[in-house]
C-alpha positions as CSV (number, residue, x, y, z in Angstrom):
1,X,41.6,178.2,123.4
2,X,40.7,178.6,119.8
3,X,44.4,179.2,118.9
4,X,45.2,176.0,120.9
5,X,42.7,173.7,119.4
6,X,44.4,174.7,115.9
7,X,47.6,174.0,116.7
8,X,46.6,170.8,118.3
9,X,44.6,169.6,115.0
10,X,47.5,170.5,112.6
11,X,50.1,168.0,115.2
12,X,47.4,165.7,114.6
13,X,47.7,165.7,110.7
14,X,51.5,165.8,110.4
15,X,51.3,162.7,112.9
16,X,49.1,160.8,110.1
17,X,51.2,161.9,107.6
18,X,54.4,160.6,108.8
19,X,52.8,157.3,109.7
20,X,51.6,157.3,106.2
21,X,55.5,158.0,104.4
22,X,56.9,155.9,107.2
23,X,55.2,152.9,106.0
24,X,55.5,153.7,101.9
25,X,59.4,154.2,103.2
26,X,59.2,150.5,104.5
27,X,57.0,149.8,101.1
28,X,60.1,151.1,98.8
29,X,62.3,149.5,101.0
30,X,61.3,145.9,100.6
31,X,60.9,146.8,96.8
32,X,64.5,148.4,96.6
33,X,65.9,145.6,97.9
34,X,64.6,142.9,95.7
35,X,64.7,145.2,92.5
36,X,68.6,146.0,93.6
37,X,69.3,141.8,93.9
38,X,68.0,141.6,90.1
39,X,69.6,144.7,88.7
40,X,73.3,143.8,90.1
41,X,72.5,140.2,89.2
42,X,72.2,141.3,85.5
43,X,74.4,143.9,85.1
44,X,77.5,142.2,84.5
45,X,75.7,139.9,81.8
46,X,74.5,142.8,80.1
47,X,78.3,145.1,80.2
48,X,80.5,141.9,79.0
49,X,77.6,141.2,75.9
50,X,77.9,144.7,75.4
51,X,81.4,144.1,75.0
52,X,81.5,141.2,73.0
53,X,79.2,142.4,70.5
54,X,80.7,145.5,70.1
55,X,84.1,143.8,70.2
56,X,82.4,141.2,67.1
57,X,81.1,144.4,65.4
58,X,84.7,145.4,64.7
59,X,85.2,142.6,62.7
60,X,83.1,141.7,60.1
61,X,81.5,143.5,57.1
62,X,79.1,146.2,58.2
63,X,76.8,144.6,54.8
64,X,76.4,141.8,56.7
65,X,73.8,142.4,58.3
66,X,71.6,145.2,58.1
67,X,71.3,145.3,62.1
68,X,74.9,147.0,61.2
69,X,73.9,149.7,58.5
70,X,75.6,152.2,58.9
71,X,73.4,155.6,57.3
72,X,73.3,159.5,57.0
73,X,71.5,160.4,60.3
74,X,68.4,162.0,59.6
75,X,65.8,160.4,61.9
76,X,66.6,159.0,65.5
77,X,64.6,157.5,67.9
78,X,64.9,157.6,71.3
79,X,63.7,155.5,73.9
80,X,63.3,157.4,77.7
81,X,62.6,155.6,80.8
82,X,61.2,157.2,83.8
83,X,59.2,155.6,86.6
84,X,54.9,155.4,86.1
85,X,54.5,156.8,90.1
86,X,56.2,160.2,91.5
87,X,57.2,160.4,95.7
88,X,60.5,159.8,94.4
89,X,62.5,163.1,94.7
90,X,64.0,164.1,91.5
91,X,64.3,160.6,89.9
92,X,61.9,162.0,87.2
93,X,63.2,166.2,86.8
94,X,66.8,164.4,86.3
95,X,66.4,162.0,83.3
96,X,63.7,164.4,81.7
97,X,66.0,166.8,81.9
98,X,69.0,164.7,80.4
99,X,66.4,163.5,77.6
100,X,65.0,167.1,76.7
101,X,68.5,168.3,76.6
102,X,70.0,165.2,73.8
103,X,66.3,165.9,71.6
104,X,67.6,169.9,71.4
105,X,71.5,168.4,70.8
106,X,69.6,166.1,68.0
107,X,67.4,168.7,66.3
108,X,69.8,171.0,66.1
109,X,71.6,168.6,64.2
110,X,68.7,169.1,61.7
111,X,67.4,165.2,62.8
112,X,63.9,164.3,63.0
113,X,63.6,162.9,66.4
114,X,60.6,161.0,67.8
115,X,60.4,160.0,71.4
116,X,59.3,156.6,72.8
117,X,58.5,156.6,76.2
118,X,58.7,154.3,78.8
119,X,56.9,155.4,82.1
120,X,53.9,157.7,82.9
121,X,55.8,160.5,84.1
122,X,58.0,160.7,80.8
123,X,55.4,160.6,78.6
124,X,53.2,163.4,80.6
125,X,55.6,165.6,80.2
126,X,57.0,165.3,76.3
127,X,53.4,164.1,75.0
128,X,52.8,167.8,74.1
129,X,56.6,168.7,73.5
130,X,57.7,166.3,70.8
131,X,56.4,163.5,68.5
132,X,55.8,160.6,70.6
133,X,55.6,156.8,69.7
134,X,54.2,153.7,70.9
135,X,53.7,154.9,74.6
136,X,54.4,152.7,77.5
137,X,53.1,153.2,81.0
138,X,52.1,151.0,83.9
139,X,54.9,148.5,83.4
140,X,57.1,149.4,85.9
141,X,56.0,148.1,88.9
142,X,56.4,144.1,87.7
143,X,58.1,143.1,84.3
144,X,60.1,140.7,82.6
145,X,62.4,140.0,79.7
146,X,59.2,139.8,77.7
147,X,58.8,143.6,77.8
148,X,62.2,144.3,76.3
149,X,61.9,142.1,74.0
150,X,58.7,143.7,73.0
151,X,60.2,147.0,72.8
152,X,62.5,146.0,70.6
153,X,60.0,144.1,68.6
154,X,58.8,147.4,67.8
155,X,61.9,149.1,66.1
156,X,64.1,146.4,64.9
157,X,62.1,145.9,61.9
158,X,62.0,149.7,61.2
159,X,65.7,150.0,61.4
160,X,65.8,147.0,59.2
161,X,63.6,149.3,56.6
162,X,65.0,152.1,56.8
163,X,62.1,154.2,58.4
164,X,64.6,155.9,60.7
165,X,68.9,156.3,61.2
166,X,69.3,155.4,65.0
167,X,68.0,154.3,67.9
168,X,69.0,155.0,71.7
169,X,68.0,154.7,74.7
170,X,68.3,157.3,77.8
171,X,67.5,155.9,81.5
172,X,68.8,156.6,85.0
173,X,72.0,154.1,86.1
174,X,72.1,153.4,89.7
175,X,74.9,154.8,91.6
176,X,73.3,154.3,95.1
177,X,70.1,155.4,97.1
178,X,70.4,159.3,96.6
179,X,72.5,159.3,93.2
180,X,71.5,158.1,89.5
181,X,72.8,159.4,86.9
182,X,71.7,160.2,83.3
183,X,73.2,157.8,80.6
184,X,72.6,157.4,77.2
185,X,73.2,154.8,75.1
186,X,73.1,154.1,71.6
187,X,71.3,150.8,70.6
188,X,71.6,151.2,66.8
189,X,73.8,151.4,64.8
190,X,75.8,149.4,67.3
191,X,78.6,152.6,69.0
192,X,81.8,150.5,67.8
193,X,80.4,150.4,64.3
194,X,83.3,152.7,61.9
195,X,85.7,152.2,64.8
196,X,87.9,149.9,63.4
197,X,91.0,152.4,62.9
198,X,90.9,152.5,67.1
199,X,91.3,149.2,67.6
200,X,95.1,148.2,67.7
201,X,96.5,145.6,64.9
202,X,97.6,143.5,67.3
203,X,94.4,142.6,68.6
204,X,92.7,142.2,65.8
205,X,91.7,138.5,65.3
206,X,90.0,136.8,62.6
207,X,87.1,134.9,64.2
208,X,85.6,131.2,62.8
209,X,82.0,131.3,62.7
210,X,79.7,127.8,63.5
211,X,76.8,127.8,62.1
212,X,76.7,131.0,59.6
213,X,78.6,134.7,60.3
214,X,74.6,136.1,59.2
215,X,73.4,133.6,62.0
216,X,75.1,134.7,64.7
217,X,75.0,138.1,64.2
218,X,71.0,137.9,63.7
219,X,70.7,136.1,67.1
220,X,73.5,137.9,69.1
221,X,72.3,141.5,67.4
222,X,68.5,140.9,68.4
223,X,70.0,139.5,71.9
224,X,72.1,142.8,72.3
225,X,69.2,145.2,72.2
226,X,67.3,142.9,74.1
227,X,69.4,142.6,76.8
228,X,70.5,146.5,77.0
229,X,66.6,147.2,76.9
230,X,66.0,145.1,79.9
231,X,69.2,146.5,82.0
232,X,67.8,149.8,81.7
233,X,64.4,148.7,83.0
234,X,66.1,146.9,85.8
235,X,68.6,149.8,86.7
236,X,65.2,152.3,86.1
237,X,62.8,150.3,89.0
238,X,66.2,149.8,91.4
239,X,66.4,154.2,91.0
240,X,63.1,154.6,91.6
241,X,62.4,152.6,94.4
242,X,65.8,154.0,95.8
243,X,64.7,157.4,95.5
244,X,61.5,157.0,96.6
245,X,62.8,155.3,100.0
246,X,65.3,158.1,100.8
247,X,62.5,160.7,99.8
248,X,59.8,159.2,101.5
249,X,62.8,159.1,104.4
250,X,63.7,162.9,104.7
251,X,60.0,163.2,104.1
252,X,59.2,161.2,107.7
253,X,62.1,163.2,109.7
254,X,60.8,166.7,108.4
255,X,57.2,165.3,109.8
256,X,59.2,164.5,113.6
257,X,60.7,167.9,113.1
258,X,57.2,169.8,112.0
259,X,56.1,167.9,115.1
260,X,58.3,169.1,117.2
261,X,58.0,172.2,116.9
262,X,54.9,172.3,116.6
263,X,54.4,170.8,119.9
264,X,56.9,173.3,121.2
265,X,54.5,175.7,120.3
266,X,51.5,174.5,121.9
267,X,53.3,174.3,125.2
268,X,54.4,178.1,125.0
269,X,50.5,179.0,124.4
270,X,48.9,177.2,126.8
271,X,51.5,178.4,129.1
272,X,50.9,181.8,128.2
273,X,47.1,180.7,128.8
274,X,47.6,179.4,132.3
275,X,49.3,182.4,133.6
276,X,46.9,185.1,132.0
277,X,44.5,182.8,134.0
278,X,46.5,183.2,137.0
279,X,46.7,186.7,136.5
280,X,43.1,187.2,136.0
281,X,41.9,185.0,139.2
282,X,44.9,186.6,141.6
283,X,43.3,190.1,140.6
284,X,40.5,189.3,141.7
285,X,41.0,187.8,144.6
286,X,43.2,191.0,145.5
287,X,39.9,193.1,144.2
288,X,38.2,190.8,146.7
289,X,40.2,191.4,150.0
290,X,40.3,194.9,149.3
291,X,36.2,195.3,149.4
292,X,35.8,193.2,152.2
């Protein structure tokens, strides 16, 4: 009975713990869903600016504007996004993976390389790993514009000064549910900057600025790495709560199949039970008749 009684109390706690991933499954589900309406809502804003600007970059004096220096790369920054909670699968292993792999491309480059991270999990793991700058965690779960614009509060003006060469950013791009994958992205200097021998003659234009060529770009610049900043944030929360949903998913079906068997299980011994019973009281009533 002992063995029964254990069986029984471990069908017990897989039954508690697939009520408790079935309901953060219907948690990351409401969350997916919203985060996904915002991140396709922005994402064609974000790839047509990205195309503008770069497009604009192409033509016009890299000295106008030092957003647009162009330098010998010796230091990089780079900026990794992962989520602040785990549950979700391999979200996390993927785009630290991706990010550890680009800092060994860098360094062996002979670049100084600091890391700016954006999530808990992220900066856990390369706190001890690499040089790490102006830390971000607990932002995931509810931001806003504000925060990328914060972000790049932080690095603009060091670009501007010259305390470091380029700037990019690595986060997860949402394919679907199960699949993000890896991207990076340079933020500064701006990719299509030196590019002007791909671009053919015949779509080269010459552009009339209103008001100043040093306005615009100051505004749309600042606006670019705002904006690419925020995308990644977006497409970052729409991976994790994706993930997390399908984890917490296959998580709830390998509970109804632990179950299962489990209670399998517990039938075949208290079967076995009931007929050593059997056994033992038709003996004896056999050793019974027998005497009398």
């Amino acid at each position: 009975m002992a063995a029964l009684k254990d069986i029984k109390r471990k069908i017990s706690a897989v039954q508690k713990t697939r009520q408790i991933t079935k309901a953060m499954n219907m948690v990351a589900a409401a969350k997916f869903k919203s985060s996904q309406v915002r991140m396709e809502n922005f994402r064609p804003y974000a790839v047509k600016l990205m195309e503008v600007i770069n497009s604009l970059a192409l033509r016009v004096d890299m000295d106008t504007h030092p957003l647009l220096a162009v330098r010998e790369p010796k230091r990089a920054k780079v900026i990794c996004m992962t989520s602040d909670r785990g549950l979700c699968g391999a979200f996390n292993s993927g785009i630290i993976k991706a990010t550890e792999k680009f800092l060994i491309a860098e360094k062996a480059k002979n670049k100084e390389v600091a890391l700016i991270p954006v999530g808990r999990k992220g900066r856990d793991f390369f706190r001890k790993k690499v040089t790490v700058e102006r830390e971000r965690v607990d932002v995931m779960s509810k931001f806003t514009m504000d925060l990328a614009v914060k972000i790049g509060e932080d690095f603009v003006p060091q670009f501007i000064n010259a305390e470091y060469d380029e700037l990019y950013i690595i986060y997860n791009e949402f394919r679907n549910v199960s699949q993000q994958k890896p991207t990076v992205v340079r933020l500064l200097p701006l990719p299509s900057i030196g590019k002007e021998e791909d671009v053919d003659s015949s779509q080269k234009v010459e552009y009339i600025y209103e008001p100043s060529e040093e306005v615009l770009l100051d505004t749309f610049l600042r606006m670019y790495i705002n904006v690419i900043i925020y995308r990644a944030l977006l497409e970052t929360n729409a991976g994790e709560n994706g993930a997390r949903m399908a984890a917490m998913d296959n998580a709830t079906k390998n509970c109804e199949d632990l179950i299962s068997s489990m209670t399998l299980k517990f039938n075949k011994v208290r079967q076995s039970a009931i007929t050593a019973e059997l056994m033992d009281i038709v003996g004896g009533t056999e050793a019974l008749s027998k005497s009398g």
